[in-house]
ZATIFI-713836 format. One record per residue (C-alpha): y, x, z; residue number from 1; residue in one letter. Coordinates in Angstrom, 2 decimals. Last residue first. Example, Ala and Ser with C-alpha at 12.3 -4.5 7.8 and 13.67 -1.06 7.14 Angstrom:
! ZATIFI-713836
- v, u, w, num, residu
- -1.06, 13.67, 7.14, 2, s
- -4.50, 12.30, 7.80, 1, a
***
This chain:
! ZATIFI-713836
- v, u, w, num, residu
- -167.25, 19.22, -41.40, 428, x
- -167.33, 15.81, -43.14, 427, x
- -169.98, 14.67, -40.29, 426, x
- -167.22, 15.75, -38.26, 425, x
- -164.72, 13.47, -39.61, 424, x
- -167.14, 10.20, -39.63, 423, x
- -167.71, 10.73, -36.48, 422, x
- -163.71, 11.27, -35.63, 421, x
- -162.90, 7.75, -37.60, 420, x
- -166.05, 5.98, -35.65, 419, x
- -164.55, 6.53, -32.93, 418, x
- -161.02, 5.47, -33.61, 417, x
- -162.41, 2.18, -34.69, 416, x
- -164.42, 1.56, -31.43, 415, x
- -160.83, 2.47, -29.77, 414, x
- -159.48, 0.00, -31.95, 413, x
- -162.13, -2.65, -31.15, 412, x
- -161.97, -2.66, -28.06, 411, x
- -158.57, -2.44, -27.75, 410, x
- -157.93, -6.45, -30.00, 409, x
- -160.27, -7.99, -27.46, 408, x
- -157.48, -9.41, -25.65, 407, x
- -158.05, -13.30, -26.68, 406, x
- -155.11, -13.68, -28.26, 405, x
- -155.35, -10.41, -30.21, 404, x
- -158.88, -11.53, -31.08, 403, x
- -158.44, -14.93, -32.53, 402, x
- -155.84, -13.39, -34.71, 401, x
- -157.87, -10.75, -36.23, 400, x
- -160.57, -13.75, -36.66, 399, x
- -158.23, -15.61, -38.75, 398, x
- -157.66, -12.38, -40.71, 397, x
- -161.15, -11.78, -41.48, 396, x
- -161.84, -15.54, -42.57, 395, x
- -158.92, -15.08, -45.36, 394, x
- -159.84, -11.79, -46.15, 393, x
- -163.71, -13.41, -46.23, 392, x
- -162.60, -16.22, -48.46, 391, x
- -160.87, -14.41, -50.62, 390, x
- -164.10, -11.99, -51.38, 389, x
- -165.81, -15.16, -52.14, 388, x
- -163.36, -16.69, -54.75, 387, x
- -163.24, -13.58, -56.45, 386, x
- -166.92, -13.49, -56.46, 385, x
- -167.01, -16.97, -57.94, 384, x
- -164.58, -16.47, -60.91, 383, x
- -166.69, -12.99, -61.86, 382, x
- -169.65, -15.52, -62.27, 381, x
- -167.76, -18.59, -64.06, 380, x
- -166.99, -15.59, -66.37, 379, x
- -170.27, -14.31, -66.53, 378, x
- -171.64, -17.61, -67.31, 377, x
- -169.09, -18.32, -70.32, 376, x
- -170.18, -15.54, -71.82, 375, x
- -173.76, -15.67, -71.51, 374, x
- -173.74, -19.36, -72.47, 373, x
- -172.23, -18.91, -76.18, 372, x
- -175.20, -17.87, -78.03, 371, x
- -174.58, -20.93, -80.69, 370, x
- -178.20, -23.23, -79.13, 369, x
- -176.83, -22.18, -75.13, 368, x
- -173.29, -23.78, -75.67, 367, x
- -174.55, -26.80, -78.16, 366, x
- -177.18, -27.54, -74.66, 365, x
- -173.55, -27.10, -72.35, 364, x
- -171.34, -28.99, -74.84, 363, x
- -173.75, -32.18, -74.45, 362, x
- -171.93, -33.74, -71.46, 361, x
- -168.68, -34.27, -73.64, 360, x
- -166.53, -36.61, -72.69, 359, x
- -166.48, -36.17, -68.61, 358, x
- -165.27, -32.19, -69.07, 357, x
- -167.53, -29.89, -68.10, 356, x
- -166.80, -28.24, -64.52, 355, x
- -165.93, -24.94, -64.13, 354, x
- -168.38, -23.46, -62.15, 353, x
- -169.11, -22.21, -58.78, 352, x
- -168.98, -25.45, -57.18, 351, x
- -171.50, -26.74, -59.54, 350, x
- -172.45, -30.73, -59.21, 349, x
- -175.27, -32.28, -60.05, 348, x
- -175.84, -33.37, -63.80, 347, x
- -176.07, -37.07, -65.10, 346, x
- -177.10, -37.80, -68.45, 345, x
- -176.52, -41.58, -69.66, 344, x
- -179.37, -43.68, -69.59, 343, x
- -179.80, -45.85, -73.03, 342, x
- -179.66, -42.87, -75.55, 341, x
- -182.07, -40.83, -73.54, 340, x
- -181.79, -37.35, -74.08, 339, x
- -183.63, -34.31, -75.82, 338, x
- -180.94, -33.13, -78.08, 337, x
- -182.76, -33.96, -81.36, 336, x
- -183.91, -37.07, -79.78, 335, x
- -180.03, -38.25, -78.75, 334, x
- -178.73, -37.33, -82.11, 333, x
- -181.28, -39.36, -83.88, 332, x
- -180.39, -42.07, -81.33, 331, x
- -176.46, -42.00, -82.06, 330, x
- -177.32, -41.88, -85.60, 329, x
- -179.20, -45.00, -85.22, 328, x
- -176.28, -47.09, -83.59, 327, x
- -173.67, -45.66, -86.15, 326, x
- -175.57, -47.53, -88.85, 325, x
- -175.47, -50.42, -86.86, 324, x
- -171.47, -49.85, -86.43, 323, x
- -171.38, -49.52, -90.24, 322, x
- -172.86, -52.85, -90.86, 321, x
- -170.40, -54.44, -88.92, 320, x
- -167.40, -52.12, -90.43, 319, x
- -168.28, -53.64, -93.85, 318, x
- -167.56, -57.12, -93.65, 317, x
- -163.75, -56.34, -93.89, 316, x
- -163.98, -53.62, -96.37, 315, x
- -165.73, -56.69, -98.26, 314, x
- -163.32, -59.47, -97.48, 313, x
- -160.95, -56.66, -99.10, 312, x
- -162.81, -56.40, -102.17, 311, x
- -163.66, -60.16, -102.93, 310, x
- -159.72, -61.06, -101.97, 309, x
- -158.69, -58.00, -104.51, 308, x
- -160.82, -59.56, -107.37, 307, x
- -159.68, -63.14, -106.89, 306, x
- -155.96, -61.72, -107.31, 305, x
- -156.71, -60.01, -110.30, 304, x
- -157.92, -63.26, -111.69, 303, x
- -155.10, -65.27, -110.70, 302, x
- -152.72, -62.40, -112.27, 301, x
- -155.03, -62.99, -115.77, 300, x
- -154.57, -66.21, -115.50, 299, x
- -151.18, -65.76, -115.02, 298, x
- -150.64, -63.56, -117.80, 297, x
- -152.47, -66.01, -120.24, 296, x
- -149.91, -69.22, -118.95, 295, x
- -147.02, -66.41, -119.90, 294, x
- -148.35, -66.04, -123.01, 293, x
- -148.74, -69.91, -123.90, 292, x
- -145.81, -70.48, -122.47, 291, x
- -143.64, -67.79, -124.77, 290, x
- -145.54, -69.08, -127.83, 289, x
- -144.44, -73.05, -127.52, 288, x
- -141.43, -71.98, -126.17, 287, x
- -140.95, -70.06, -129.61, 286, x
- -142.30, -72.63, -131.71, 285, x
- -139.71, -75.21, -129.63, 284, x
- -137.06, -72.46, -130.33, 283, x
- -137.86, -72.12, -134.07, 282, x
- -137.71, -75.86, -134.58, 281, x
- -134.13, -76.13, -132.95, 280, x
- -133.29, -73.20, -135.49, 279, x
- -135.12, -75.21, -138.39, 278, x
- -133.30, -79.05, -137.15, 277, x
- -129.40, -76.77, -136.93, 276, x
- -129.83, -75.03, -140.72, 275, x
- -130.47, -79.02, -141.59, 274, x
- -128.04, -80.37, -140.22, 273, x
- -125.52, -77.75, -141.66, 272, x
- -126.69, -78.12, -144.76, 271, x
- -126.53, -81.89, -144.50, 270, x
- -122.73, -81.61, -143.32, 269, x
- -122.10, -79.04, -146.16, 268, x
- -123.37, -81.46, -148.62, 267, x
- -121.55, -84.08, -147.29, 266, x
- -117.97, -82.62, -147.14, 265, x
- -118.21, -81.34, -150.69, 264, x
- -119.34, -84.80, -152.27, 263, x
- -116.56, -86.06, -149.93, 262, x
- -114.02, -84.22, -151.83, 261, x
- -115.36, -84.82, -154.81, 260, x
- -115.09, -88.40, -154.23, 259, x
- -111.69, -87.88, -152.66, 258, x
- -109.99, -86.00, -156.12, 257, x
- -112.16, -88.95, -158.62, 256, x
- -109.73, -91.57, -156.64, 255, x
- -106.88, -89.35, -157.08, 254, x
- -107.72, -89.00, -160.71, 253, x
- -108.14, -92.44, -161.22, 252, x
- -105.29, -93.60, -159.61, 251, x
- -103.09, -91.70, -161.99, 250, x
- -104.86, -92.91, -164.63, 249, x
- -106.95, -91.32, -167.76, 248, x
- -107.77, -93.25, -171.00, 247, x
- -111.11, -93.57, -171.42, 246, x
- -111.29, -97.47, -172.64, 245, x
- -112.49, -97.99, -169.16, 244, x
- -110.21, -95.89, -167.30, 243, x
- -107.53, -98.19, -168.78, 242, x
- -109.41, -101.47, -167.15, 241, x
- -109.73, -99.74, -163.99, 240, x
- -105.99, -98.82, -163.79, 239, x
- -105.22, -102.64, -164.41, 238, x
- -107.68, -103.30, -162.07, 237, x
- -106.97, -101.21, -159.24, 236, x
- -108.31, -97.71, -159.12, 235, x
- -109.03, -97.91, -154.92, 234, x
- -108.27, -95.25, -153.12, 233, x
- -111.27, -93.44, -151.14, 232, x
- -111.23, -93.24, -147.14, 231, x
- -112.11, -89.81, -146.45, 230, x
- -115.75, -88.84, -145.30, 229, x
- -117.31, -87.48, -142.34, 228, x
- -119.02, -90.68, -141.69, 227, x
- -121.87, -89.62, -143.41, 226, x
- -122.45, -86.88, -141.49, 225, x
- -121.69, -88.66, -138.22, 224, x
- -124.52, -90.94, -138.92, 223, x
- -127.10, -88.27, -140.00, 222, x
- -126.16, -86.75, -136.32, 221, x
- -126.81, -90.12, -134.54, 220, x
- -130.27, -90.57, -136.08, 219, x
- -130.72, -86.80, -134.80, 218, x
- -129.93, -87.86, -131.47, 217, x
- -132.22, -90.46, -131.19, 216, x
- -134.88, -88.24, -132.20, 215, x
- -133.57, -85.93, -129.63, 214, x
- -134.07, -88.19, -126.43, 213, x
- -133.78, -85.52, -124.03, 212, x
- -131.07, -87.85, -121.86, 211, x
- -128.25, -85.39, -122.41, 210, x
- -129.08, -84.70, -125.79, 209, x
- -129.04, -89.05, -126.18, 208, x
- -125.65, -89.01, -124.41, 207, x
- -123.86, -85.91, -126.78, 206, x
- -124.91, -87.91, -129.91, 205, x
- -123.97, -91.60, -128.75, 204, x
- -120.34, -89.12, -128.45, 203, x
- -120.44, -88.10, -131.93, 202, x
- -121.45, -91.33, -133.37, 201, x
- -118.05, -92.58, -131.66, 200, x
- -116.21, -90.39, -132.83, 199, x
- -117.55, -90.87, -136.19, 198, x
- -116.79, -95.24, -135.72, 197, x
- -112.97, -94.53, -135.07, 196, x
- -112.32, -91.83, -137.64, 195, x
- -114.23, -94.31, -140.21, 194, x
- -112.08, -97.35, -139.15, 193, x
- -113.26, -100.14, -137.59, 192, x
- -115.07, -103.02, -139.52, 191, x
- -118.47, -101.46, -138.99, 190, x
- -121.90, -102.82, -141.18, 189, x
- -125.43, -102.29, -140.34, 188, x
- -128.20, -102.28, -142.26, 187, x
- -132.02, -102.30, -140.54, 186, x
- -132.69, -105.47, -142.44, 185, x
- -134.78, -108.30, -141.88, 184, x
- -133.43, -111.00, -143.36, 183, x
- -132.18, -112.41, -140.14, 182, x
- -130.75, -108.61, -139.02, 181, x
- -128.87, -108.64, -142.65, 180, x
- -127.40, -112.05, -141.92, 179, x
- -126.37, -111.26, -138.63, 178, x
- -124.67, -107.75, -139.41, 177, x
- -122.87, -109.84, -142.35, 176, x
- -120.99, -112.44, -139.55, 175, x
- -120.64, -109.90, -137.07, 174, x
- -118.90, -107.63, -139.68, 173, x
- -116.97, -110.73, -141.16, 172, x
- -115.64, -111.67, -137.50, 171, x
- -114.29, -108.45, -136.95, 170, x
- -112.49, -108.39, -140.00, 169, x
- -111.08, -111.87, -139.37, 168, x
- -110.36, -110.72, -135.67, 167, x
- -108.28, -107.95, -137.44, 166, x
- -105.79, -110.10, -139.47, 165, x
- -105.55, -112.73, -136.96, 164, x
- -103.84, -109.99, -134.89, 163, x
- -101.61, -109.01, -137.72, 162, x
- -100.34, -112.73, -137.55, 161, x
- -99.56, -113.73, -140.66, 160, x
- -101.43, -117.04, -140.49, 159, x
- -99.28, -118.26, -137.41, 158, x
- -96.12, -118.41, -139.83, 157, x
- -98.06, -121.53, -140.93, 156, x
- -95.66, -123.10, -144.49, 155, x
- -93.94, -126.07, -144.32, 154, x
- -95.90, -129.33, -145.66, 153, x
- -98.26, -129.89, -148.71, 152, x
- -99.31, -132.86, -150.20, 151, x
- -101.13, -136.47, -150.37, 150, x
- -101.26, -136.44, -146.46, 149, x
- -99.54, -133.44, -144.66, 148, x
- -101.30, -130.01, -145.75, 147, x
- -99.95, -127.06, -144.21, 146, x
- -98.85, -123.91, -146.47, 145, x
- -100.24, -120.66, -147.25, 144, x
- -103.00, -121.70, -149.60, 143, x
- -105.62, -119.54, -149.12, 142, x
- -107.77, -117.62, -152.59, 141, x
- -110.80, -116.12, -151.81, 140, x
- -112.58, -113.35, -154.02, 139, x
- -115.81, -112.59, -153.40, 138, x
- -118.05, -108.89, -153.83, 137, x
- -121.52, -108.02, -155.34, 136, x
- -121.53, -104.24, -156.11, 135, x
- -125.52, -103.94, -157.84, 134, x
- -126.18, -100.39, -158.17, 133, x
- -125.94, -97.56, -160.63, 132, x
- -124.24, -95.09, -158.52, 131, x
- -120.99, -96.17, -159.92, 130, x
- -120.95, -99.63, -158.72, 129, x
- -122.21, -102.60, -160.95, 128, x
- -120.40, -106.52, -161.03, 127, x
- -121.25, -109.21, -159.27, 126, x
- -118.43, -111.64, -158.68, 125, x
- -118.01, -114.49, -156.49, 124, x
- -115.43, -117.26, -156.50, 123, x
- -113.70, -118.68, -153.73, 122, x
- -110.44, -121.01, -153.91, 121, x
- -110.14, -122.18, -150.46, 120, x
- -107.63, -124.48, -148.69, 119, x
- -106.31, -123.78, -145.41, 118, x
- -106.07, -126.01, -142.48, 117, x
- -107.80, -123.53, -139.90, 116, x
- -111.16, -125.35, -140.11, 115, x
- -111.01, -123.51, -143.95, 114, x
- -110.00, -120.30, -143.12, 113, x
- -112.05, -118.95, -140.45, 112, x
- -114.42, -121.03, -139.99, 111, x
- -115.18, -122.38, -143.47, 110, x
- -114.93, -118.88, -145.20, 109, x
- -117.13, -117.28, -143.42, 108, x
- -119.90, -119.75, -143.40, 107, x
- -119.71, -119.58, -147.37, 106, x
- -119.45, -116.14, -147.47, 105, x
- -122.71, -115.81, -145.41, 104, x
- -124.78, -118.66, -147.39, 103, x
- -123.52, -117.00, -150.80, 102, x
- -125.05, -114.17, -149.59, 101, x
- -128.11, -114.95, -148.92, 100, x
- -128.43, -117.14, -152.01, 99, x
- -127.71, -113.75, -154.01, 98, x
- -130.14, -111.83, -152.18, 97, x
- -129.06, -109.81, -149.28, 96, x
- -129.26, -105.61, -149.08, 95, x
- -126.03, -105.77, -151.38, 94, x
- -124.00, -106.89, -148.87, 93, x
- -121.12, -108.89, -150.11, 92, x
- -118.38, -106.37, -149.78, 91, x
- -114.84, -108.66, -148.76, 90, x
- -111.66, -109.44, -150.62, 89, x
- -108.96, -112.19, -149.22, 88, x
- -105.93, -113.34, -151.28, 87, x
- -103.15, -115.07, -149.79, 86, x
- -101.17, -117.34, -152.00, 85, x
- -97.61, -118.12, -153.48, 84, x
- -95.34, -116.23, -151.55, 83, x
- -91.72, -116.91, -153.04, 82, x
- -89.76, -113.88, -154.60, 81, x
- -88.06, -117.03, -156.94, 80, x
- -87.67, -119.03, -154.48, 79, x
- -88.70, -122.98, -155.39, 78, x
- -92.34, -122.83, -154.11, 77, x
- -93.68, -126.26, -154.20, 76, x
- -94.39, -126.54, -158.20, 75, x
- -96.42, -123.43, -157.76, 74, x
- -98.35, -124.69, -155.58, 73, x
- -99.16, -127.71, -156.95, 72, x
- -99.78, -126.12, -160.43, 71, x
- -102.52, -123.81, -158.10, 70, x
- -104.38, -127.38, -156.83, 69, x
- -103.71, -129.28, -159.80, 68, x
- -105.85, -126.65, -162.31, 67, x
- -108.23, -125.89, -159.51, 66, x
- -109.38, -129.53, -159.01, 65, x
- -110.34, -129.71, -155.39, 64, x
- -106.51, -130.43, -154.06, 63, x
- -107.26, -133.72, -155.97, 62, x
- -109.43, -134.79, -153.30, 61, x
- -106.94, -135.51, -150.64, 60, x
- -107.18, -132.97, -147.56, 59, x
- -108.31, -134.72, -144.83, 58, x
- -111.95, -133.01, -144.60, 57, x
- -110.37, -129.75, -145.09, 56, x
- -110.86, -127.31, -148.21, 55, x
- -113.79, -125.24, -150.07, 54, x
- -112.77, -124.50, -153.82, 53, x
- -115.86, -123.48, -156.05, 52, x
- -116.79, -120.59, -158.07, 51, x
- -120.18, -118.38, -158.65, 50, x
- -121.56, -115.85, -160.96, 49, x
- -118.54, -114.24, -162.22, 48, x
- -119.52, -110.84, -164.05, 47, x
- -118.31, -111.65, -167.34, 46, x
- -114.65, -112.60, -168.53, 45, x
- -114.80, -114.56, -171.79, 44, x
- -113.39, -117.41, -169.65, 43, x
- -110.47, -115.63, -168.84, 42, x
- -108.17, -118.23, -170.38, 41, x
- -104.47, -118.53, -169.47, 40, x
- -102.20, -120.79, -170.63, 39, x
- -98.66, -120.37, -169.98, 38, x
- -96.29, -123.05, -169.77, 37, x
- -94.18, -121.53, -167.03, 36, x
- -93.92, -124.52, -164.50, 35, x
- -97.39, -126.30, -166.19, 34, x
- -99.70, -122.60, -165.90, 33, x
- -102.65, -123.75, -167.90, 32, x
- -106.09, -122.97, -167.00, 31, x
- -109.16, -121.19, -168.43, 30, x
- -111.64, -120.27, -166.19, 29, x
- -112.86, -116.13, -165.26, 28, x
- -112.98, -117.49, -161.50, 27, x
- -110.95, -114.93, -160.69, 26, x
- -108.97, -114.63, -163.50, 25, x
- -108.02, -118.68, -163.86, 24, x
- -107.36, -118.16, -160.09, 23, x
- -104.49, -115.17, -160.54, 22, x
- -103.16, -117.07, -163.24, 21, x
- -102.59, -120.01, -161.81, 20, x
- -101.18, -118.39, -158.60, 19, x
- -99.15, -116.41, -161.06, 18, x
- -97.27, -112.64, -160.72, 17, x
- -94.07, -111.18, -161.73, 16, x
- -94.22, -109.03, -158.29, 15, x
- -91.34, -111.32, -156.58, 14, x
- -93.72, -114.00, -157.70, 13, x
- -96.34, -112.97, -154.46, 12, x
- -99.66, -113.11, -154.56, 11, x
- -100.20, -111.92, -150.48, 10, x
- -102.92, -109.41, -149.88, 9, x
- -106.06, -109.17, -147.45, 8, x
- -108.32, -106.45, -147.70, 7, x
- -112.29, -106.83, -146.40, 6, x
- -114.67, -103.97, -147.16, 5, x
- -117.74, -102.81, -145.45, 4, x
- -120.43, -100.81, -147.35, 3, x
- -124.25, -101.54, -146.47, 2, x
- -126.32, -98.39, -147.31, 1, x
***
């Protein structure tokens, strides 16, 4: 993984340090220190692979002789907490070969520095991180100071800027995340901070969920775990150097305190990544299963369905052939009875008995077949004498009172009385 750093310090003599010194290290050279008359030779140092000093077109070409440049320098500054020099660090990606690289710093350092008015003193190391790997880093040394023909002027205020700070670091994250997208890497590099670039992660998370892109959003998630991490201290190289020879440093322990920490905080970030990818796999298995059911049931339903349709177009169609069927038990009925089934049966009327209801002109023939026409005969028989005898008290009385008004009502009592006494002495 491609690891930003860039840190920017001043050399300063208010800390007892050299600008001679601090370049004869750097460049692991041997030079002498003229306003001190030190000499100091680092060039038994390993791990330097490359060293040169980058400066203006106007500046004089003396100022590209380290040993003059830094005595220069040092003969300038007259205070004893003077600011000699500014130093700039940066990560050389490790994903680039070492001409790659030098390429990038080199572009770097001539825009932002050098076409400013500074001078450069830049020397590359490669040393080996703790996991084993290559850690290639530079060194740059700026002069803080303008250059005015064969010298050095007043120093640029401008340069401290905080804001110039930052747009350097932004610039050396474009500057690296071009190189490793022309050479064909998927590394990527972030100058803001780590709380910065996680929330960020977290929220490119939330969007791809959103938008159903999940492989997107898993990328995201192995991002935020590995931004979950404390920023770790650096040892120094004083503190390095003891480490080395096994003696334990204070900034050693506290840098050995965050990389456990951090060991801690990614494993339990991948655990719970991982615990989170078999649960979301258990739901897609169980979608899978509940769809699969739930596509059976409705076949099933569909089928069902098919089966009722057939059975009620067929309680439907069945009433036709049911009214045919009626048809030729209407004429077996007919022939057992003796009728026609096409002419109706029509019987003259009876004044003397009750009449047979319109709906059923058979009842008389299923009368006389169950024994039943006797019965009903006398009745309709006993009905008709009553009905005569009422008609003769009703015709006798009309003629009573025809006679009266015609005056023949004596005769016939005297022809009454008559009768009375013959019928009395026939008694006798």
């Amino acid at each position: 993984m491609a690891i930003y750093h860039l840190s920017a310090k001043v050399i300063s003599r208010a800390g007892g340090r050299s600008s001679v010194a601090a370049a004869a290290y750097r460049t692991a050279g041997r030079l002498r220190d003229e306003r001190r008359g030190l000499e100091h030779d680092y060039s038994r140092k390993g791990g330097v692979v490359h060293s040169e000093i980058m400066a203006p077109e106007s500046a004089p070409d003396w100022m590209r002789n380290r040993d003059q440049l830094w005595n220069a320098v040092e003969a300038v500054e007259k205070r004893r907490d003077a600011q000699l020099a500014r130093e700039i660090e940066v990560a050389l990606p490790r994903e680039l070969d070492r001409g790659e690289r030098l390429e990038l710093l080199r572009g770097f350092v001539q825009r932002e520095f050098v076409d400013r008015g500074m001078i450069a003193d830049v020397a590359v190391h490669e040393g080996k991180a703790r996991d084993g790997h290559g850690q290639p880093h530079a060194h740059v040394m700026l002069t803080m100071r303008e250059l005015t023909g064969e010298g050095f002027g007043k120093k640029d205020r401008s340069w401290n800027a905080p804001d110039l700070l930052m747009g350097w670091r932004k610039a050396w994250a474009r500057d690296a995340n071009t190189a490793l997208e022309r050479a064909g890497r998927s590394e990527r590099i972030d100058h803001r901070s780590l709380d910065v670039q996680r929330s960020e992660a977290e929220q490119q998370v939330e969007r791809a969920r959103e938008g159903g892109q999940e492989e997107i959003a898993l990328e995201h998630e192995k991002k935020v775990v590995e931004l979950s991490r404390e920023p770790e201290p650096k040892i120094g190289p004083s503190a390095n150097a003891q480490e080395t020879r096994g003696i334990v440093t204070e900034r050693g322990e506290a840098f050995r305190a965050a990389q456990a920490r951090n060991a801690q905080r990614q494993e339990l970030g991948w655990r719970q990544l991982e615990l989170r990818l078999e649960l979301m796999e258990r739901g897609r298995a169980f979608i899978a299963t509940a769809r699969e059911r739930l596509d059976q049931l409705w076949g099933r339903a569909e089928a069902a369905m098919s089966r009722i349709k057939e059975r009620v177009m067929g309680e439907v169609e069945r009433p036709q052939a049911g009214a045919e069927r009626g048809g030729d038990m209407d004429a077996r009925r007919a022939a057992v009875l003796g009728r026609d089934v096409d002419r109706p049966e029509v019987q003259a009327p009876d004044v003397g008995r009750e009449r047979v209801a319109p709906d059923d002109p058979d009842r008389d023939r299923r009368d006389a077949i169950l024994g039943r026409a006797r019965d009903i005969g006398q009745k309709r028989d006993a009905a008709a004498v009553e009905r005569d005898i009422a008609v003769r008290d009703g015709e006798g009385r009309d003629h009573g009172r025809r006679d009266d008004i015609l005056g023949r009502g004596r005769d016939n009592v005297s022809e009454r009385g008559q009768g009375r006494d013959r019928d009395r002495g026939r008694e006798r």
